[in-house]
N, C-alpha and C positions, 0 to 999 in steps of 0.2 A: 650250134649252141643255142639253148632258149633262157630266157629269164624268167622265174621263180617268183611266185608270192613270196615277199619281203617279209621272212621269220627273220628275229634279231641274227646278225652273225655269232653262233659260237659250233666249237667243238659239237656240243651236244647234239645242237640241229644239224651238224654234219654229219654225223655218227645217225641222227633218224634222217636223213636222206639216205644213206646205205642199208639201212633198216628198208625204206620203201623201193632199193635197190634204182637210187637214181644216185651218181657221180656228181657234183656239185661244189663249187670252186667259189671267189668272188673275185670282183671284175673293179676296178679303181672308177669311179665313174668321170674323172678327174685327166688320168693317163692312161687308160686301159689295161693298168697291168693286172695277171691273170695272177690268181694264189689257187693250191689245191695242197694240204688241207687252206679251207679259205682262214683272212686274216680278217681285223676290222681296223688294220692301219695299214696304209699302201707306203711300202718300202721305197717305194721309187718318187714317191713327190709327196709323203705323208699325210695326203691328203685321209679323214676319216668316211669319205663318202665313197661305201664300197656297195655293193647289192651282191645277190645270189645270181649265178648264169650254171647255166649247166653245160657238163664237158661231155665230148664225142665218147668218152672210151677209147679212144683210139691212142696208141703211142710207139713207142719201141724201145726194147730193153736198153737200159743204160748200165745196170750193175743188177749183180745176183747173188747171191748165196745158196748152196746145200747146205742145210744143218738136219745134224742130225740127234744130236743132243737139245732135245725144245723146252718149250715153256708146258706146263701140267696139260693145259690145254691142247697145246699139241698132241702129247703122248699120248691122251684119253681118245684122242682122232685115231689113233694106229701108228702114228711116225715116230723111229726108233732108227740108231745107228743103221738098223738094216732095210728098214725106210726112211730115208731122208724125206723133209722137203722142201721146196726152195723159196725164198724172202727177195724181193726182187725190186727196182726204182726202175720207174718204167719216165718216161718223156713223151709226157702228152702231146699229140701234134698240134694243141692250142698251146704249147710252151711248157707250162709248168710240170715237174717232177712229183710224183706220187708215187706210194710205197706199197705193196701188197704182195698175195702168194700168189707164186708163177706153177701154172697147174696147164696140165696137158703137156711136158714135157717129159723125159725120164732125167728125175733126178739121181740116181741111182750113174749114169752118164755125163755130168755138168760139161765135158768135152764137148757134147753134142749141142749145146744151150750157146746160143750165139749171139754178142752183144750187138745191137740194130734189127734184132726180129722184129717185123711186124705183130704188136699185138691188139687185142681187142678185153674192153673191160669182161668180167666173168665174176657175176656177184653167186659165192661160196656159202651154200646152207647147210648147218649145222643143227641137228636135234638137239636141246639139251634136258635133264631130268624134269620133270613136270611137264615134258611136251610144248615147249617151247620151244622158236627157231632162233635159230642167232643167223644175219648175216653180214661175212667179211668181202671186202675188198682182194678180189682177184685180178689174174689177168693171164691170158692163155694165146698161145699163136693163132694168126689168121691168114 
């Protein structure tokens, strides 16, 4: 884990740390507790004094889903009842629980998808009209 030049904590700079394809949490500077998405108030001793730290990537599936009825954006990707693809909480090995699509599996199989897989982060790039990238929060077996 490294610590981060100190952008205010919100959503947004969370969202452009995944844009720069870096995992990024915030750390209690108080009690050490870990948040991902990050918070700017620590649950555990309230303290406001949280900073940016960056997370391994690294976790294990904790729950998943196949859907295969999606959001527009999904179905513009290709996923459809006869592709599914899977929405998954994964358990960072620094603690915290994060949420992203589980890719490099068959989802088409969810029997096969096993809750305790070793995973590793997998930031997911998407074209979109005007030639622009989007990228999402994954995470795939290692």
């Amino acid at each position: 884990m490294k610590m981060s030049e100190q952008k205010e904590i919100t959503i947004q700079n969370y969202l452009e740390y995944i844009q720069s394809k870096k995992l990024m949490g915030s750390k209690c500077k108080k009690c050490n507790a870990l948040y991902v998405p990050p918070r700017k108030l620590c649950t555990e001793c309230n303290s406001t004094e949280l900073e940016w730290i960056e997370m391994s990537g690294k976790g294990k599936i904790a729950a998943f889903s196949c859907i295969g009825v999606g959001t527009t954006f999904m179905v513009n990707k290709g996923y459809s009842m006869k592709k599914p693809y899977c929405f998954s909480v994964i358990k960072l090995n620094e603690g915290p629980m994060v949420s992203g699509q589980l890719i490099g599996v068959d989802e088409s199989k969810p029997e096969t998808i096993l809750i305790g897989t070793p995973v590793g982060v997998s930031f997911i790039e998407t074209e979109l009209k005007g030639g622009e990238t989007r990228i999402d929060l994954g995470f795939k077996p290692i």
